[in-house]
Backbone bond lengths (Angstrom), bond angles and torsions (degrees), N, CA, C in turn:
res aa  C-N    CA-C-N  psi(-1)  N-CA   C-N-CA  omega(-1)  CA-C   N-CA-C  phi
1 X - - - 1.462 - - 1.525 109.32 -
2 X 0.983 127.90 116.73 2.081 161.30 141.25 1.699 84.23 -17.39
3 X 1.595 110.73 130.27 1.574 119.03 150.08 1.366 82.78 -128.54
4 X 1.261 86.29 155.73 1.915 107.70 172.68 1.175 105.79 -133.13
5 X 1.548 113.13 172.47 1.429 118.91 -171.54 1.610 121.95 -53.69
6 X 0.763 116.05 -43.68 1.863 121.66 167.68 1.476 118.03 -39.13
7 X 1.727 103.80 -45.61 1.312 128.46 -140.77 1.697 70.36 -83.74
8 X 1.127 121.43 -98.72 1.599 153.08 -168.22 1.363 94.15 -30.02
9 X 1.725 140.40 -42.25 1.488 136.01 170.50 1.974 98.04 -59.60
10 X 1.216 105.32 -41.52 1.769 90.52 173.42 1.766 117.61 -58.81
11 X 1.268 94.63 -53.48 1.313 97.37 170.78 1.827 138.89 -67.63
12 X 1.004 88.57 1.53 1.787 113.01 161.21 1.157 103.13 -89.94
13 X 1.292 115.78 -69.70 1.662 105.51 -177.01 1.317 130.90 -58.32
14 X 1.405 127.76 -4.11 1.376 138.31 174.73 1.650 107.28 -82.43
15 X 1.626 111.86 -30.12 1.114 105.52 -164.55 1.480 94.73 -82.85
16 X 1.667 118.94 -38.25 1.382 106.80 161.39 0.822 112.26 -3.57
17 X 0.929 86.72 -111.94 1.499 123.69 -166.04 1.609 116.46 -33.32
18 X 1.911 117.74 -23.92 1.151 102.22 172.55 2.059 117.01 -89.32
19 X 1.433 83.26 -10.54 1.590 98.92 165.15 1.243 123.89 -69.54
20 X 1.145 129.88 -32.89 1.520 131.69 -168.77 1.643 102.67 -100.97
21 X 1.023 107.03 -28.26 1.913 106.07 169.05 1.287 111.87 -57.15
22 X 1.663 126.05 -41.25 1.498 113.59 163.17 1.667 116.53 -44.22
23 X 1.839 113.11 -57.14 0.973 104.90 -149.16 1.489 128.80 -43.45
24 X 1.204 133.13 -69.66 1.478 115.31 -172.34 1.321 104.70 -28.31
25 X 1.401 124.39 -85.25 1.435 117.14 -170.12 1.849 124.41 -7.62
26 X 1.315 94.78 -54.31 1.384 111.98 -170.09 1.567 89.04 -69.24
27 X 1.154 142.37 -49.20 1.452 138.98 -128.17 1.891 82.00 -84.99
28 X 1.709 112.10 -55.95 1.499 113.29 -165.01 1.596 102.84 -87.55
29 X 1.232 130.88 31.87 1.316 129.77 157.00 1.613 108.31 -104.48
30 X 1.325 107.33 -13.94 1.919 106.85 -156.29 1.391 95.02 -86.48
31 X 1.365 101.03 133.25 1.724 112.60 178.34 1.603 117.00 84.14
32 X 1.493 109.14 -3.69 1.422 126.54 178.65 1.795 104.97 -67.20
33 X 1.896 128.68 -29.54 0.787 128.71 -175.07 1.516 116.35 49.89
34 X 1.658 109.61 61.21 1.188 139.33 -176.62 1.585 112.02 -76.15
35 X 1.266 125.65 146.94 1.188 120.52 -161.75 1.666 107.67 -81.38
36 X 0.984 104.77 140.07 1.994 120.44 -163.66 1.820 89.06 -94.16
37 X 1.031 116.69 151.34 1.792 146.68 132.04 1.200 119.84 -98.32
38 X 1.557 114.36 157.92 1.311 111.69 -171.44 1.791 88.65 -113.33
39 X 1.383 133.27 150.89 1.007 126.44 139.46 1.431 136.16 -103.90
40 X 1.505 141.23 -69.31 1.623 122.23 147.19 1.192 132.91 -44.33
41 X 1.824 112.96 -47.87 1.401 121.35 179.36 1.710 99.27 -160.67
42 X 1.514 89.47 -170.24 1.569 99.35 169.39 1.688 134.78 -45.12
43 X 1.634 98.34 -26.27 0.973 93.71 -171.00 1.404 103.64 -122.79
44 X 1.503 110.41 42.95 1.401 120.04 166.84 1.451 107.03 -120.52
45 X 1.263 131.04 74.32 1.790 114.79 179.36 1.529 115.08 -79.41
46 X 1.342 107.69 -171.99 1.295 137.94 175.94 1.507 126.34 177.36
47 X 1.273 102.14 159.62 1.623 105.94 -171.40 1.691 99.89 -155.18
48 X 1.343 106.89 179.81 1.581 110.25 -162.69 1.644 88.54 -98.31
49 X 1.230 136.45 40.95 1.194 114.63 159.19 1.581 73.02 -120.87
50 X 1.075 150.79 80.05 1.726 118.89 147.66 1.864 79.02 -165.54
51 X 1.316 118.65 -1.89 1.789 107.30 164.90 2.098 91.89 -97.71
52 X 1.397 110.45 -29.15 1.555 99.71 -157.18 1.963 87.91 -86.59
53 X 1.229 144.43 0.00 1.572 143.51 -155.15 1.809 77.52 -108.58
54 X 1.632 124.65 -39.47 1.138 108.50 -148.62 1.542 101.76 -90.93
55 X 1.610 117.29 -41.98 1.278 97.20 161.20 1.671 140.92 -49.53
56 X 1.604 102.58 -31.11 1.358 97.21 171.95 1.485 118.48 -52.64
57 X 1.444 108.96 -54.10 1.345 113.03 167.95 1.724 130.04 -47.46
58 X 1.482 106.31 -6.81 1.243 105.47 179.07 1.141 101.92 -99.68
59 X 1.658 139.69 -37.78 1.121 122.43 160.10 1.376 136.55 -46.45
60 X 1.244 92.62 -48.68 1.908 87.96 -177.45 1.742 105.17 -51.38
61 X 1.737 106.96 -54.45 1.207 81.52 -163.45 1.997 119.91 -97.86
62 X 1.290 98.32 44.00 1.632 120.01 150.34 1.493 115.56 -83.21
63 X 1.619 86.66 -53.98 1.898 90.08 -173.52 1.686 88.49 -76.52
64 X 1.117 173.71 120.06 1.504 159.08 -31.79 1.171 128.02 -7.05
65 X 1.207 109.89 -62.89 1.989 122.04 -167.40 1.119 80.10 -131.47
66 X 0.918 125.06 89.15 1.669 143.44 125.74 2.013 109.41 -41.91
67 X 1.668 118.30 110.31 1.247 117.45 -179.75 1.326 102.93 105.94
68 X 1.761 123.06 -29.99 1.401 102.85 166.56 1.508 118.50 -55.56
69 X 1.699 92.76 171.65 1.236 101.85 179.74 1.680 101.10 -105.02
70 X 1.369 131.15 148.84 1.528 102.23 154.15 1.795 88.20 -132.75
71 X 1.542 87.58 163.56 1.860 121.82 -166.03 1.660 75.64 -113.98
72 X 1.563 120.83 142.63 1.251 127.13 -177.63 1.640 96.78 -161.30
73 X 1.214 106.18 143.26 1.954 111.10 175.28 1.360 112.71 -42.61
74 X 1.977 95.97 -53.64 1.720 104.93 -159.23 1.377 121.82 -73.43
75 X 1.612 102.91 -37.10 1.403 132.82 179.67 1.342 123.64 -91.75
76 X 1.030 130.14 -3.08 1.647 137.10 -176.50 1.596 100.32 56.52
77 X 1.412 122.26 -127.69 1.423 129.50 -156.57 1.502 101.83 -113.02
78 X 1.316 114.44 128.60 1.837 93.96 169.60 1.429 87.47 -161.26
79 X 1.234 144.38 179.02 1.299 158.44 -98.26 1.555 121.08 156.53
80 X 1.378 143.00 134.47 1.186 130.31 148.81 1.489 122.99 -137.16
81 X 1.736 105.91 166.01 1.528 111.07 -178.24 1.632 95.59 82.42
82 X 0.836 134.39 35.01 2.094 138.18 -163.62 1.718 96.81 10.20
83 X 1.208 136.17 64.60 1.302 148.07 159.45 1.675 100.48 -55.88
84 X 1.215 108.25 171.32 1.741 122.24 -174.55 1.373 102.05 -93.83
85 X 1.518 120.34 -33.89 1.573 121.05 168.42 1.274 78.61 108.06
86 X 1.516 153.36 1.04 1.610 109.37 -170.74 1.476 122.30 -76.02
87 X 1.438 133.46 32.69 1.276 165.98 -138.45 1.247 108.20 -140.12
88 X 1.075 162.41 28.42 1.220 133.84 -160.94 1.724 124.72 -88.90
89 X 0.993 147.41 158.50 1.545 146.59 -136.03 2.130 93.03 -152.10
90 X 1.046 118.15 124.94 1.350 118.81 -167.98 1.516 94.40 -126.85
91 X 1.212 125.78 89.38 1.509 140.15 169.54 1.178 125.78 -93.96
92 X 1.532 121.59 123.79 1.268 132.22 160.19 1.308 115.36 -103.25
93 X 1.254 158.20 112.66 1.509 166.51 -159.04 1.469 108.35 -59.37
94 X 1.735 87.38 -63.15 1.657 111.28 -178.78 1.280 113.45 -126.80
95 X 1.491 133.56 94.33 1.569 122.10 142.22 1.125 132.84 -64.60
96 X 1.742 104.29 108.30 1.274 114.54 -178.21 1.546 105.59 90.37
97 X 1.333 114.57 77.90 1.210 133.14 -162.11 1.319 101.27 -77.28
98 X 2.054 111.82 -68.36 1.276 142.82 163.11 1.724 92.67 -3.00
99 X 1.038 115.62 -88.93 1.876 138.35 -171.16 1.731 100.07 -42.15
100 X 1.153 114.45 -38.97 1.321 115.59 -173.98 1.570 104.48 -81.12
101 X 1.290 121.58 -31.10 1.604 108.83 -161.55 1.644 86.69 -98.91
102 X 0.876 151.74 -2.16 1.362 129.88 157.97 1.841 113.69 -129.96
103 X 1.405 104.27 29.97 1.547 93.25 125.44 2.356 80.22 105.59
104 X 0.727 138.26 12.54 1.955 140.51 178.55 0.930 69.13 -90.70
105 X 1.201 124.82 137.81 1.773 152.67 123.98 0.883 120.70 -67.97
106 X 1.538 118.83 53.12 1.984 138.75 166.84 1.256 91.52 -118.48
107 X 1.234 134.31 91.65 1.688 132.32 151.74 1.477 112.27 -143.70
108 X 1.140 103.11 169.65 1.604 97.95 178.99 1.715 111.85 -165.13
109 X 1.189 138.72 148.99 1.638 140.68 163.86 1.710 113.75 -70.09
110 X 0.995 128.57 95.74 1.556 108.10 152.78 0.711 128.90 -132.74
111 X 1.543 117.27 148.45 1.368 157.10 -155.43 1.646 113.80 -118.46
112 X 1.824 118.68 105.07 1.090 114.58 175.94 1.190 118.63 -95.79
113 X 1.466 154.06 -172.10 1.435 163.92 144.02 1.459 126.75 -118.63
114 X 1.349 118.28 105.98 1.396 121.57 -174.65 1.338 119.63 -116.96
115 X 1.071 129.39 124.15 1.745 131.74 -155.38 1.670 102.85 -119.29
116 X 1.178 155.59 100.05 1.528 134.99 154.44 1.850 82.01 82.92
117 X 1.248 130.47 60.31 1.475 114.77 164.55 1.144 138.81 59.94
118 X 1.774 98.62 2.90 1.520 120.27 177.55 1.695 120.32 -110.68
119 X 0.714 114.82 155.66 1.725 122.08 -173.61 1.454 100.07 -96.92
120 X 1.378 107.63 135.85 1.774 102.16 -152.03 1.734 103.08 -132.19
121 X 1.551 98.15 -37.08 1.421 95.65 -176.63 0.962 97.53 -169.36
122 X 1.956 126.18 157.53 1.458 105.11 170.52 1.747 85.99 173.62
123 X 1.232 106.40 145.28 1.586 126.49 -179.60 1.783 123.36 -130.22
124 X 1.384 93.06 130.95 1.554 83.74 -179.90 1.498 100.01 -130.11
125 X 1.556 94.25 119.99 1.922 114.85 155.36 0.939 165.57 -69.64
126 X 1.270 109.60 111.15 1.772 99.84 -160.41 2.053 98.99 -89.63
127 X 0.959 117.94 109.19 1.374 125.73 -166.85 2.099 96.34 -85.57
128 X 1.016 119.32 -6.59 1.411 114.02 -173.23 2.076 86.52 -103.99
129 X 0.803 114.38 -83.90 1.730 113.70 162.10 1.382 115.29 -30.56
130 X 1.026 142.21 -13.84 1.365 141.55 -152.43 1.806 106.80 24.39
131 X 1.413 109.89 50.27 1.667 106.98 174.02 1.277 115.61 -120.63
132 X 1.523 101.91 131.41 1.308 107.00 -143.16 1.597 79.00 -128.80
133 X 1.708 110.71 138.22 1.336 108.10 -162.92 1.770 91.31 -135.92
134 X 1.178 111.03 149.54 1.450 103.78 -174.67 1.419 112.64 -141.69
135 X 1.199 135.62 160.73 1.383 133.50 -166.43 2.093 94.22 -142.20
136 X 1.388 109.12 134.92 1.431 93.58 154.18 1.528 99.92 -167.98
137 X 1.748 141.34 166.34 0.893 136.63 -139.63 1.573 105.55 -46.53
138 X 1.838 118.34 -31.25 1.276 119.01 -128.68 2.054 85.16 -108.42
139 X 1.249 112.25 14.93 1.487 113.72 176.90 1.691 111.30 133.86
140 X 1.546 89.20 -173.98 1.969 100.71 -177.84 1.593 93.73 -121.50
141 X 1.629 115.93 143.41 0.974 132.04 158.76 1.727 109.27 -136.56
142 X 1.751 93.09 170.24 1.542 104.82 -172.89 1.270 89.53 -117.01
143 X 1.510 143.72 164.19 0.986 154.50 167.79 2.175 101.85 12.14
144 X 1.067 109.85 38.55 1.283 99.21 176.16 1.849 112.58 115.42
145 X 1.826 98.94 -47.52 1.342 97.28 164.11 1.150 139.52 -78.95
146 X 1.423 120.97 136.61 1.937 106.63 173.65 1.489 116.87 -49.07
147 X 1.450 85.95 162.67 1.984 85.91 -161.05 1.647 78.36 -146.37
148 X 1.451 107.22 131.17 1.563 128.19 161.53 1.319 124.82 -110.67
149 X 1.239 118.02 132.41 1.389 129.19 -171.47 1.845 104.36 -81.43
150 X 1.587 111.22 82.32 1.399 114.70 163.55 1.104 122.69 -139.24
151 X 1.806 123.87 168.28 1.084 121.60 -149.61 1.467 110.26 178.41
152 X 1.675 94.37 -160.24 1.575 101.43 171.94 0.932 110.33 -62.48
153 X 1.895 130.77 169.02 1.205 127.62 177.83 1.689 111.62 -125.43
154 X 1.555 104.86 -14.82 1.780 104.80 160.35 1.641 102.95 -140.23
155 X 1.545 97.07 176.05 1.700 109.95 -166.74 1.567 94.13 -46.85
156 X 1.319 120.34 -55.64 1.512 116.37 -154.53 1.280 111.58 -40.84
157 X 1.600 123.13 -43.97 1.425 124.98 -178.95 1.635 122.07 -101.36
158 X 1.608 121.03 28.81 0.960 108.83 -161.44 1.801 101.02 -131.79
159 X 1.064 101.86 179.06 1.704 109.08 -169.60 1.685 102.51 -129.30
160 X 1.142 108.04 113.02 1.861 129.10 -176.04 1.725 95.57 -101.21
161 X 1.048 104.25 88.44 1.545 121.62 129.69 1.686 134.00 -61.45
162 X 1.679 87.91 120.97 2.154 96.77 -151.97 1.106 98.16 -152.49
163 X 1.297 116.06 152.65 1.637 139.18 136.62 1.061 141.88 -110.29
164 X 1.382 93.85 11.72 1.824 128.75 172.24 1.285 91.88 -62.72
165 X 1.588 108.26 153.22 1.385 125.60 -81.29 1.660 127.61 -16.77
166 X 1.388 140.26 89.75 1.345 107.78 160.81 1.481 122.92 -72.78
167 X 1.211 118.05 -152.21 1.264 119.60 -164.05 2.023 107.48 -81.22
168 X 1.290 83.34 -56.17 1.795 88.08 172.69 1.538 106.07 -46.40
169 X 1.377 113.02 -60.15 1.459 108.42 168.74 1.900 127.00 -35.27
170 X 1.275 94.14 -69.46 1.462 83.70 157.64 1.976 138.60 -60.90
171 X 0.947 93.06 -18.73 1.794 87.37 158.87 1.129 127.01 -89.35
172 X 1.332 116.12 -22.62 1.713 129.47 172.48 1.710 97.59 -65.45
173 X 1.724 126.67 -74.09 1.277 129.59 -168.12 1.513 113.97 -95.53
174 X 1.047 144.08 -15.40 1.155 144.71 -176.99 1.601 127.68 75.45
175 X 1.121 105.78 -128.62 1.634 110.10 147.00 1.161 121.88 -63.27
176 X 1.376 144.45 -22.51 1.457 138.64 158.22 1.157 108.95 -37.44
177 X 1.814 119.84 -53.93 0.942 109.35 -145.31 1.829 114.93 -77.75
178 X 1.725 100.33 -23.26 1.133 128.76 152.85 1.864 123.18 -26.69
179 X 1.103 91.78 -63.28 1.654 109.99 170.98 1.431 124.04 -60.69
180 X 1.089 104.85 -38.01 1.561 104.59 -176.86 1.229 105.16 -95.59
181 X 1.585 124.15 -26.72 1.960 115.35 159.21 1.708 105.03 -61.64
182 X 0.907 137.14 -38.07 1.597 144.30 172.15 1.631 105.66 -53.68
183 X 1.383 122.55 -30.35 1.348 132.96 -166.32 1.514 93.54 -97.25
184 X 1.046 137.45 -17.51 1.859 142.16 -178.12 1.528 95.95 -92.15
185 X 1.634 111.24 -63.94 1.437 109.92 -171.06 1.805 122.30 -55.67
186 X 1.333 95.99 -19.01 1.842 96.95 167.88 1.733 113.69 -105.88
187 X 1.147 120.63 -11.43 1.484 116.07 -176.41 1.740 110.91 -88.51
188 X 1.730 98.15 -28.72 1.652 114.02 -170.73 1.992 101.65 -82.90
189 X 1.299 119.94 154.13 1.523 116.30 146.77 1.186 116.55 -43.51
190 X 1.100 110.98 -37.93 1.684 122.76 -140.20 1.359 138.72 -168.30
191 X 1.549 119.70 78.19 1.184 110.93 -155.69 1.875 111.73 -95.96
192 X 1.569 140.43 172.01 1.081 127.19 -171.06 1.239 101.66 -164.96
193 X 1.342 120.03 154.74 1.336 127.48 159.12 1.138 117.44 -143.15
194 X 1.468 110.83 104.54 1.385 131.35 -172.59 1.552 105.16 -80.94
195 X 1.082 144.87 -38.23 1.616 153.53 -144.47 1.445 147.32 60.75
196 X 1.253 106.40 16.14 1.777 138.09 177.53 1.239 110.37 -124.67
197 X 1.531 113.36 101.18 1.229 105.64 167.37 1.490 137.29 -78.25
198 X 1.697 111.68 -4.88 1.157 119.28 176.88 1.622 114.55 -86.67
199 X 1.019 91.56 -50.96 2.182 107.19 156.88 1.767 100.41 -32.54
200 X 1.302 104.23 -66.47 1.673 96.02 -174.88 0.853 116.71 -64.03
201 X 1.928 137.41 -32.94 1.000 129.35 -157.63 1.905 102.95 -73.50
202 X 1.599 98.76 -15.42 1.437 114.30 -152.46 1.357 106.43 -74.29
203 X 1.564 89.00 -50.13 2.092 105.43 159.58 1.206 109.07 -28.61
204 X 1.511 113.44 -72.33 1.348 137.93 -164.14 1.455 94.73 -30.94
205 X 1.430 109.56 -75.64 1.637 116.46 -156.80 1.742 95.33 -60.29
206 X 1.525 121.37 -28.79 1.731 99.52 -160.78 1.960 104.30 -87.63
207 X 1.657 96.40 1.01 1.519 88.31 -175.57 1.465 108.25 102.35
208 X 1.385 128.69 -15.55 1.555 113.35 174.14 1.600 129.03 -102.15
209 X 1.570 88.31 20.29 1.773 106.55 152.27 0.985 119.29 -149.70
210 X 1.563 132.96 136.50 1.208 124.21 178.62 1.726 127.95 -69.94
211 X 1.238 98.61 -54.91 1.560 109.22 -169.95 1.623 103.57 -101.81
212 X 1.482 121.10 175.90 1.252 104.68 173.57 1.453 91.35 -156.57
213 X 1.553 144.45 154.17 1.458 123.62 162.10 1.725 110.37 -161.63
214 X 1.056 101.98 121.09 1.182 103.64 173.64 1.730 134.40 -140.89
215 X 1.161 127.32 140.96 1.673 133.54 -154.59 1.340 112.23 -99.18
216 X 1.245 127.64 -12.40 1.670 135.57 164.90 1.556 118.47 -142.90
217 X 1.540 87.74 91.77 1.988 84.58 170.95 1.891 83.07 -146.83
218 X 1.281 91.33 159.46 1.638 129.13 -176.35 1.734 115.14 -106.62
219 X 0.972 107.26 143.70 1.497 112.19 -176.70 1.744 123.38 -43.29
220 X 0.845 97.77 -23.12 1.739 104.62 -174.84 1.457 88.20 -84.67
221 X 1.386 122.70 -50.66 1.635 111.24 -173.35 1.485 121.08 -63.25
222 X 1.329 121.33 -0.21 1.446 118.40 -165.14 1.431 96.52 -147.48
223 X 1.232 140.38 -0.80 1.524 127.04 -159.88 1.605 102.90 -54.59
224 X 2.091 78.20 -68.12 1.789 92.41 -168.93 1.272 111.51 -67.01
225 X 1.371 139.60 -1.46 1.338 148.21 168.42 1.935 116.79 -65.43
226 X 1.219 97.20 -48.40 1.203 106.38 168.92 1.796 119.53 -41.24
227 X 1.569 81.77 -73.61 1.527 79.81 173.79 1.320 132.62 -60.47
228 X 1.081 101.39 -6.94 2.083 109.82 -161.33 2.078 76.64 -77.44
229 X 1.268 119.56 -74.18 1.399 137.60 -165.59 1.747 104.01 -31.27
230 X 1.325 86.44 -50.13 1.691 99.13 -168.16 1.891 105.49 -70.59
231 X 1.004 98.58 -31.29 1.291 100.82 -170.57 2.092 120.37 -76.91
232 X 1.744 79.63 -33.43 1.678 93.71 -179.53 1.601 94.19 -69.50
233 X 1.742 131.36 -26.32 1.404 99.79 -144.02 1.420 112.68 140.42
234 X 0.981 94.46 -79.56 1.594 115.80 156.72 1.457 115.85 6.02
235 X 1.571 113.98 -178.93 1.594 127.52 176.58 1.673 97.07 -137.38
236 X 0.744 112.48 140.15 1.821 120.14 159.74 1.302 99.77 -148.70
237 X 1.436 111.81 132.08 1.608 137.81 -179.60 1.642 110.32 -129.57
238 X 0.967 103.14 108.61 1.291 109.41 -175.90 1.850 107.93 -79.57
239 X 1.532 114.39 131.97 1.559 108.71 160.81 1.193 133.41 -139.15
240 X 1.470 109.56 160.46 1.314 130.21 -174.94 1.971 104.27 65.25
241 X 1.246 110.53 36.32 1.328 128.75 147.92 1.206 141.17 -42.07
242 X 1.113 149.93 84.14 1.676 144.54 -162.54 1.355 90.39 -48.37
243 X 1.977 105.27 144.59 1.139 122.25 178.02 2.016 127.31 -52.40
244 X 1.086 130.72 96.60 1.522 120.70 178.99 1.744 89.80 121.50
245 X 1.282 123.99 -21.58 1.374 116.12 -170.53 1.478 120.30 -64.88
246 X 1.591 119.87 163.34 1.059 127.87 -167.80 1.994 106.48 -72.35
247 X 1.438 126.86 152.01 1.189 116.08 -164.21 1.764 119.48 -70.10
248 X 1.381 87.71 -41.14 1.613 128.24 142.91 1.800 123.07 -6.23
249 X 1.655 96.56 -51.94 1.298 109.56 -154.12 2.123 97.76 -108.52
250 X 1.182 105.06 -23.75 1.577 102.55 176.04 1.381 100.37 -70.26
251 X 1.953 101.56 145.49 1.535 119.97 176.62 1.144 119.64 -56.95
252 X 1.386 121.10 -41.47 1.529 132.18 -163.97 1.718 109.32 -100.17
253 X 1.783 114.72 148.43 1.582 104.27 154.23 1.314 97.64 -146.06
254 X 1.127 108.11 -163.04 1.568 150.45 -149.06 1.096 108.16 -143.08
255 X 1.156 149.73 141.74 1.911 133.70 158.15 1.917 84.88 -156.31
256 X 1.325 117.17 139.08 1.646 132.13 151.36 1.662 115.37 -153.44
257 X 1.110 102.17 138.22 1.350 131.99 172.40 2.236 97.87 -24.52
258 X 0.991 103.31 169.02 1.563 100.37 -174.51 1.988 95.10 -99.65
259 X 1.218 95.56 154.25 1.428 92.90 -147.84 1.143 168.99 50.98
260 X 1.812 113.29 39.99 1.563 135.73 -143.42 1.479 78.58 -132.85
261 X 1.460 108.13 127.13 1.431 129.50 -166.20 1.725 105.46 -79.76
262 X 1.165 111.69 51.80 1.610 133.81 176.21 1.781 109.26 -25.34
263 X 1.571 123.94 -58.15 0.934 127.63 -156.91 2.021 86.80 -80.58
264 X 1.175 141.42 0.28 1.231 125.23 -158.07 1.558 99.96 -137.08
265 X 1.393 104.79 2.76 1.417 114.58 169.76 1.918 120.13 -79.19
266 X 1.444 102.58 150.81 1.841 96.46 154.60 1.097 126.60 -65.83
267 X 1.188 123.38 -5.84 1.521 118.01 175.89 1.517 124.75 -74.12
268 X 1.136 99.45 -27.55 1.751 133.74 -159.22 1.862 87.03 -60.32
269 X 1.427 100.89 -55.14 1.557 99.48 -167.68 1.493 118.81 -74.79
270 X 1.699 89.54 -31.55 1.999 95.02 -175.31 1.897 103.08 -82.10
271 X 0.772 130.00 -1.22 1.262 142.54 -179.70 1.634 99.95 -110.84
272 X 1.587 139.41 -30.89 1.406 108.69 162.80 1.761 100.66 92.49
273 X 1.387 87.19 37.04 1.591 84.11 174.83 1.734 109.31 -109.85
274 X 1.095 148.35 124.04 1.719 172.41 126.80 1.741 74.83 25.21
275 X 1.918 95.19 -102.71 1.370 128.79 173.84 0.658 104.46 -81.47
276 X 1.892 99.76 -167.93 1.430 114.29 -170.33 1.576 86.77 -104.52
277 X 1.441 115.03 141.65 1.468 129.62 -164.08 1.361 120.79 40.20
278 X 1.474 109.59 63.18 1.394 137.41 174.56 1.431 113.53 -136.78
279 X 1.419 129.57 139.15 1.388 102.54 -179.37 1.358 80.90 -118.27
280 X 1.942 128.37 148.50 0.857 141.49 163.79 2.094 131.75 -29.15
């Protein structure tokens, strides 16, 4: 099933709206230093504001799209009204939980939209900023304004947003992996690790980061990110993706500003790219 621009501006505004129903919550929990769970490991947390942000979000968008399906961190897969699912809603509560339970004001809600295998609409929130950034067929805006993905145009002047090396990373390569973050931190202006990859990707699209890259994120963390990037301008390269899969659904990306000399960058190699906008 075809969404068109009308269609996909509805479906932005639902996610609004299911984004901003967290906020207070989120706003009078932050800095509260709320008690964390671990789920895989250490460096997987959680807390009861990012299972209680996600149900809210499942209501609103039940009482909307009644029959969607939504895919959510806290909740896994669930559905209502026995709908067909061709809807699906890719929610993360909290990106970048870690930052949220002790008090960094880098987090954000997002909410993707996927129709027939397509990326349809999708917003990511900064609930401490109240900036609410939105993507849908018909463009990217920031709080309402269009937002373009521009910038530096080589490493020397640009700002690499990462979580390169995480930890899995480092047990997979070791000191390699060491070396080639050492090979970013001298080729880039400016390298950072904020801990939200949808937040960065969000930068990405408004222009106040250039590069972005990361080796383990999940569909809820990047859906609505995707589109935000694509929509400003932007590049998003999805990697190490199973063949035919959704862009959405590969572990690894890529994200730069529109016109950032990609193929002539350090990233190009530590990221495993052929060409320049090729992924290996």
């Amino acid at each position: 099933m075809s969404v068109d621009v009308p269609a996909s501006r509805e479906l932005a505004g639902i996610a609004e709206l299911a984004a901003r129903a967290t906020g207070d919550r989120l706003r009078t929990a932050f800095r509260s230093r709320p008690e964390v769970d671990l789920k895989r490991d250490i460096h997987d947390p959680v807390t009861v504001h990012d299972r209680a942000a996600e149900e809210t979000i499942r209501e609103v968008l039940a009482e909307h799209t009644p029959g969607s399906v939504v895919v959510g961190e806290e909740g896994g897969v669930g559905g209502g009204d026995g709908g067909d699912g061709d809807l699906r809603w890719f929610v993360d509560p909290i990106d970048g939980t870690a930052n949220f339970a002790v008090g960094l004001p880098f987090f954000c809600v997002s909410i993707g939209a996927a129709m027939g295998g397509e990326l349809v609409a999708g917003v990511v929130y900064d609930p401490v900023r109240d900036d609410m950034f939105t993507a849908s067929l018909g463009g990217a805006t920031c709080n309402g304004e269009p937002i373009h993905s521009r910038g530096a145009t080589r490493d020397e002047n640009a700002v690499l947003v990462t979580g390169y090396p995480n930890a899995r990373e480092m047990h997979r390569r070791g000191e390699e992996s060491l070396r080639s973050f050492g090979s970013l931190v001298d080729a880039f202006a400016t390298v950072r690790r904020p801990g939200s990859a949808a937040l960065t990707l969000a930068h990405v699209a408004a222009g106040w980061a250039d590069v972005a890259y990361g080796t383990s994120v999940n569909a809820w963390d990047v859906a609505a990110a995707v589109l935000l990037v694509r929509q400003a301008g932007g590049t998003y390269l999805p990697l190490n993706g199973e063949p035919g899969g959704s862009d959405w659904e590969a572990p690894g990306y890529l994200a730069c500003v529109g016109g950032f000399d990609l193929g002539g960058s350090a990233i190009a190699e530590v990221a495993g790219l052929v060409n320049a906008g090729e992924p290996a």
